[in-house]
C-alpha positions in Angstrom: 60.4 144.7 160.6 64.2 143.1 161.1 64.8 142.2 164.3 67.7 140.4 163.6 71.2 142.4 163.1 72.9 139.1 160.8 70.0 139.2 158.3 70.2 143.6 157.6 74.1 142.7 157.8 73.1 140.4 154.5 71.5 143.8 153.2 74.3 145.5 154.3 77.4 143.5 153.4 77.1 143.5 148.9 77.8 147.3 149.6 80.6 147.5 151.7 83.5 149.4 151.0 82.7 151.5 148.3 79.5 152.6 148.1 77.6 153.6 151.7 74.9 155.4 149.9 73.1 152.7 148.5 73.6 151.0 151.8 71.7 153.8 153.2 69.1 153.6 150.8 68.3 150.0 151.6 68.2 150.4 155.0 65.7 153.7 154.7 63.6 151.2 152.1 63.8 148.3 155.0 63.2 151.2 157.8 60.6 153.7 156.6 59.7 155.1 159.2 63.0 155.9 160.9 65.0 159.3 159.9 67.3 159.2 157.1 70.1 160.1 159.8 69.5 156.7 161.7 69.8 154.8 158.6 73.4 156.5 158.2 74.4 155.9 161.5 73.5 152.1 161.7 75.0 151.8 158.1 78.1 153.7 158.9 78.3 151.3 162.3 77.6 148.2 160.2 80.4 149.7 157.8 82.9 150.2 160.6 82.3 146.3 162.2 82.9 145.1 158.5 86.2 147.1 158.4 87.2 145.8 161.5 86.7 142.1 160.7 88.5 143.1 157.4 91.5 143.9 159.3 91.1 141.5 161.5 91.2 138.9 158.5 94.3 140.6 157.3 96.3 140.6 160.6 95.6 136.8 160.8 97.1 135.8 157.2 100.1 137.5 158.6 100.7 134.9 161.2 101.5 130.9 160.5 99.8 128.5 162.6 102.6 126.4 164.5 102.1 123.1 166.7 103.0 123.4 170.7 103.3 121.0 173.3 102.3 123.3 176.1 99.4 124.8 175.1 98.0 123.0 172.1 98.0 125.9 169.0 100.0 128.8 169.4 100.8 131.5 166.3 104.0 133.2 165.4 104.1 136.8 163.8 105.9 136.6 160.8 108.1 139.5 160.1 110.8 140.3 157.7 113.7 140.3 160.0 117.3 141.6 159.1 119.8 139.3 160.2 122.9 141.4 159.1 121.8 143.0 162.8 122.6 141.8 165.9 118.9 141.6 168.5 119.4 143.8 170.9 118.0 143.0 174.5 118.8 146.2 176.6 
C-alpha cells in the first residue's frame, strides 16, 4: 500500500482534466479494499489541487519578473490599460 501522496499523484496526474473516471479506477485497483466512494473523493481532491496549481501557473505567466533595489525580486501585474483615460485616485 501507497503511503506516499506524490507517488498516487504520479497515478493520478496522466488523467487530469478530462477523464476522472479512470482516475477512480486506478485508485480502486491501487486501493482494494477501500469503498468506491473514497476513491472518488481522494480523486476528486487530487483533481481539485491539480486545478488549483493549474491556475496558479496561469496567474503567474501573467505577471513579468522585474529587478528591485529594495527588496531583491518583485512582480508587476500586467494589464491592458487604456491610456485615453485619466487614473482616477478618489
Amino acid at each position: 500500500m501507497m503511503d506516499d501522496p506524490d507517488e498516487l499523484m504520479n497515478h493520478i496526474k496522466p488523467f487530469f482534466p478530462h477523464d476522472p473516471s479512470l482516475a477512480i479506477s486506478v485508485v480502486s485497483k491501487l486501493f482494494p479494499s477501500v469503498p468506491m466512494w473514497i476513491a472518488e473523493m481522494i480523486v476528486f481532491e487530487f483533481f481539485y489541487v491539480l486545478g488549483l496549481k493549474a491556475a496558479y501557473q496561469e496567474y503567474l505567466t501573467k505577471f513579468k519578473p522585474y529587478d528591485d533595489k529594495i527588496v531583491g525580486k518583485s512582480r508587476d501585474f500586467s494589464l491592458p490599460m487604456d491610456s485615453s483615460q485619466p487614473i482616477n485616485l478618489n
